[in-house]
C-alpha positions as a Markdown table, in Angstrom:
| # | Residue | x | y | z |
|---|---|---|---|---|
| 1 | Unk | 75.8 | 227.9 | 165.9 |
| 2 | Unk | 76.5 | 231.4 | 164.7 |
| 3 | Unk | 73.8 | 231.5 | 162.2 |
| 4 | Unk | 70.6 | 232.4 | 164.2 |
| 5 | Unk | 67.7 | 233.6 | 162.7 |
| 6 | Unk | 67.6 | 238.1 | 163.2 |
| 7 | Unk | 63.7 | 236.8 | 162.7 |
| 8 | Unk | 61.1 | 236.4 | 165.1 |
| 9 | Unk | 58.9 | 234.4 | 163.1 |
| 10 | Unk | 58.9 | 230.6 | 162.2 |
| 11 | Unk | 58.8 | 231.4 | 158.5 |
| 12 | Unk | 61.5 | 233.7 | 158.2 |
| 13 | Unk | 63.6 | 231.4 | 160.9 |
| 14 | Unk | 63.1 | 228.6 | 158.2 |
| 15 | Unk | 64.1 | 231.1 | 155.4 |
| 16 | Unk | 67.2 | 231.7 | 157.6 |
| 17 | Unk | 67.9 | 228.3 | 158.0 |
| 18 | Unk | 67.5 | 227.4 | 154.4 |
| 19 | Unk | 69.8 | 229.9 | 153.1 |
| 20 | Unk | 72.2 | 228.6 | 154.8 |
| 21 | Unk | 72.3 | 225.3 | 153.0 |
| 22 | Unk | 72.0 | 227.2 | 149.3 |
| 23 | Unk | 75.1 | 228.9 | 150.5 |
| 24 | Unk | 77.2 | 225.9 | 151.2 |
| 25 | Unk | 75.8 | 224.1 | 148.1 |
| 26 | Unk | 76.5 | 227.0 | 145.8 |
| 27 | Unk | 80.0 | 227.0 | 147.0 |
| 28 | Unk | 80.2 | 223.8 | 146.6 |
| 29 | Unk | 78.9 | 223.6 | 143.1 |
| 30 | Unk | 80.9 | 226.8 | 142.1 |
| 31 | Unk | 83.9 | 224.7 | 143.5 |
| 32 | Unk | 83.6 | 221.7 | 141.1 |
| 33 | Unk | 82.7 | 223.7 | 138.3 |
| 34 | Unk | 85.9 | 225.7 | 138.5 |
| 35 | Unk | 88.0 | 222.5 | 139.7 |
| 36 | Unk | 86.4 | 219.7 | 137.3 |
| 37 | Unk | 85.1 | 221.7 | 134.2 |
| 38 | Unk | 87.4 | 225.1 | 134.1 |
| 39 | Unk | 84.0 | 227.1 | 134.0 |
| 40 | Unk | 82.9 | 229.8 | 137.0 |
| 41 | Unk | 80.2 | 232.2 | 137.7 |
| 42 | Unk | 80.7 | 235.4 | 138.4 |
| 43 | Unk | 79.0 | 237.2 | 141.3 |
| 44 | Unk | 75.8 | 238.1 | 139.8 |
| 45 | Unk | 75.2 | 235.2 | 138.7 |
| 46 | Unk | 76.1 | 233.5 | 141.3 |
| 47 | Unk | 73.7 | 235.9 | 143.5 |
| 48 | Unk | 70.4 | 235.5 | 141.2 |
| 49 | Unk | 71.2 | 231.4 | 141.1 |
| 50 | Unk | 71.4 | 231.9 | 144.9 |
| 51 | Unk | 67.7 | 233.3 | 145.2 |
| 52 | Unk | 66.3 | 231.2 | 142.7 |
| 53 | Unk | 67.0 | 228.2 | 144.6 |
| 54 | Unk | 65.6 | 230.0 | 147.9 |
| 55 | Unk | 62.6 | 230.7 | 145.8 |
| 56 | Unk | 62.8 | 226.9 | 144.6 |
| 57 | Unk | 62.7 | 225.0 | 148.0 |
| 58 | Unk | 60.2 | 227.8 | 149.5 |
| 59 | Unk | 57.8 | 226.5 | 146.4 |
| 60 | Unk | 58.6 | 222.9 | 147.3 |
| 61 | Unk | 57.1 | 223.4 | 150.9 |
| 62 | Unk | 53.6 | 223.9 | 149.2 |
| 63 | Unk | 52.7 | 227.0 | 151.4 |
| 64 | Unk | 50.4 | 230.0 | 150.2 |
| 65 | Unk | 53.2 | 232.3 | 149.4 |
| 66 | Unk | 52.7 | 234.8 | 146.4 |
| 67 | Unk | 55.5 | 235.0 | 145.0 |
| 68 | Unk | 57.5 | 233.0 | 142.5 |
| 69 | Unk | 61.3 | 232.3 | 142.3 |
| 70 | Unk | 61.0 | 235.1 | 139.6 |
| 71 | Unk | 60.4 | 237.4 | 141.5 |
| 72 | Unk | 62.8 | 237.0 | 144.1 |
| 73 | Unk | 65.5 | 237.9 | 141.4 |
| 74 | Unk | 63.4 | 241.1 | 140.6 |
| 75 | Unk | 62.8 | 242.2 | 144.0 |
| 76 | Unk | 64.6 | 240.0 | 146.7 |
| 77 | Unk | 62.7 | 241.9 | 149.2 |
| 78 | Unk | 59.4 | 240.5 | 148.7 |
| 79 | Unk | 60.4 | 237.7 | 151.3 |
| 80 | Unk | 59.6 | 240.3 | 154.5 |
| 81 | Unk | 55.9 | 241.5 | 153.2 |
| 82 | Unk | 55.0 | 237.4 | 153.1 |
| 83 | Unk | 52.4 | 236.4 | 156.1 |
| 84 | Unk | 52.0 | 232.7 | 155.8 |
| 85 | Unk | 50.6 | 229.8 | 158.7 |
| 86 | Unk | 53.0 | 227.8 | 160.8 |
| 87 | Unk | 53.3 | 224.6 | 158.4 |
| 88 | Unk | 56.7 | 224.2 | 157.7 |
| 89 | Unk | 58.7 | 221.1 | 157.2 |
| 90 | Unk | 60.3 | 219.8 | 159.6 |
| 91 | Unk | 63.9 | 219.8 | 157.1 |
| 92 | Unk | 64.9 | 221.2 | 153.7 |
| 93 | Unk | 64.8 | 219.1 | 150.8 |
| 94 | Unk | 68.4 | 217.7 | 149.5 |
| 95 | Unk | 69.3 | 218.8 | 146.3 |
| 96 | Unk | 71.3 | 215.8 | 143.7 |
| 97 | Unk | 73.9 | 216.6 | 142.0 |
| 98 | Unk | 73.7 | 218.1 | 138.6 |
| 99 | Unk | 76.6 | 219.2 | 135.7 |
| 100 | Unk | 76.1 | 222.3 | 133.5 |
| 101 | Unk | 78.1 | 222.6 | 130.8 |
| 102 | Unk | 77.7 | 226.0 | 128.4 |
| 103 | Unk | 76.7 | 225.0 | 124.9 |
| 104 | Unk | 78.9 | 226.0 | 121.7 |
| 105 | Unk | 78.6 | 229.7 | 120.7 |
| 106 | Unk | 75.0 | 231.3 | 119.5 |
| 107 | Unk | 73.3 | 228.0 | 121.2 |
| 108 | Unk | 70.6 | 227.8 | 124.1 |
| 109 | Unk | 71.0 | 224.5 | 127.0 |
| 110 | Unk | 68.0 | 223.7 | 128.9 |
| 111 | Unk | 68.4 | 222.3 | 132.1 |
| 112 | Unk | 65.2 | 220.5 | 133.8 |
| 113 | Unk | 65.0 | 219.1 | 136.8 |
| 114 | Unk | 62.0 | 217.0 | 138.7 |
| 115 | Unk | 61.1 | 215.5 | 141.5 |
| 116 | Unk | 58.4 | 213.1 | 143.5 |
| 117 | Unk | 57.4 | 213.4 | 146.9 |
| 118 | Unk | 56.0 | 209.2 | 147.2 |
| 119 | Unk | 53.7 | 210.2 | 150.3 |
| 120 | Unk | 51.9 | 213.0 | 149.4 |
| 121 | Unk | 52.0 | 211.3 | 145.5 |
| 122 | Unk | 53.0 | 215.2 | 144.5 |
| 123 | Unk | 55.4 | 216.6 | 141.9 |
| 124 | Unk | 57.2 | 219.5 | 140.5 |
| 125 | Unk | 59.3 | 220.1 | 137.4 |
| 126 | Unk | 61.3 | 222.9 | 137.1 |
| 127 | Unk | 63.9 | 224.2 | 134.2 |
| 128 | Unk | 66.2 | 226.7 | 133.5 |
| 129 | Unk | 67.5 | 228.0 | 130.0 |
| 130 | Unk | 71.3 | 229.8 | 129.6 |
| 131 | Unk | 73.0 | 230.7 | 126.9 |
| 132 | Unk | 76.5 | 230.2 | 125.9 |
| 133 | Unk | 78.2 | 232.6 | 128.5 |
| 134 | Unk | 76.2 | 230.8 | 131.3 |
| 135 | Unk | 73.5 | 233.8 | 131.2 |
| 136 | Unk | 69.7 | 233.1 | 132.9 |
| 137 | Unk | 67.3 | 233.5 | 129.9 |
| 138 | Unk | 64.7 | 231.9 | 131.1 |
| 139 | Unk | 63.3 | 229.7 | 134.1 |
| 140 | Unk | 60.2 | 228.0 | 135.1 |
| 141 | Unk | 58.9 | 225.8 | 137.9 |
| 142 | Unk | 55.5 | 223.9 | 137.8 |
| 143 | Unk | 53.8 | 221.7 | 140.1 |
């Protein structure tokens, strides 16, 4: 009940909302990782996987919105100069469960991810590559 939405308008109040849920996954992801696996992000990290997911689920809503889950890391604050309709769902999507594991020394690990929305017959892929300290070298999403 304490996390109410500083914004006035419906997109930002779903942003708000949204964020909230990355949060408690994150933790919860960062939990196993450091319980099940002995591996842990540090803050940065753990901050640019934070906005990439926001950037992630505001794609997945299929709104006009220009920018990318790139650019959030590069500029966060590109979420307050969006203008965009009243056409949100009516809940964020629910992220599964995935392991990342670092590959051995001077090796790259690809991790793709996809899914199908069966009524609107719509889908999106989306990957990210890391390197053997757990370091974001590259990312893409696609419809």
């Amino acid at each position: 009940m304490q996390w109410t939405s500083p914004f006035p308008d419906s997109f930002f109040k779903k942003v708000w909302v949204v964020v909230y849920f990355i949060i408690l996954w994150s933790i919860w992801k960062e939990r196993n990782s450091r319980i099940f696996q002995q591996v842990s992000m540090n803050t940065q990290q753990t901050e640019d996987l934070n906005l990439l997911r926001l950037g992630w689920w505001i794609k997945g809503w299929e709104l006009h919105f220009s920018y990318s889950p790139e650019d959030f890391l590069r500029n966060p604050q590109c979420l307050r100069w969006s203008s965009l309709k009243d056409n949100f769902p009516t809940s964020p999507p629910n992220p599964t469960a995935s392991i990342w594991s670092p590959p051995p020394g001077n090796h790259l690990n690809w991790n793709v991810d996809a899914s199908l929305h069966t009524v609107l017959n719509k889908t999106s892929i989306g990957g990210v590559l890391r390197d053997s300290d757990g370091k974001f070298m590259c990312i893409f999403s696609r419809k």
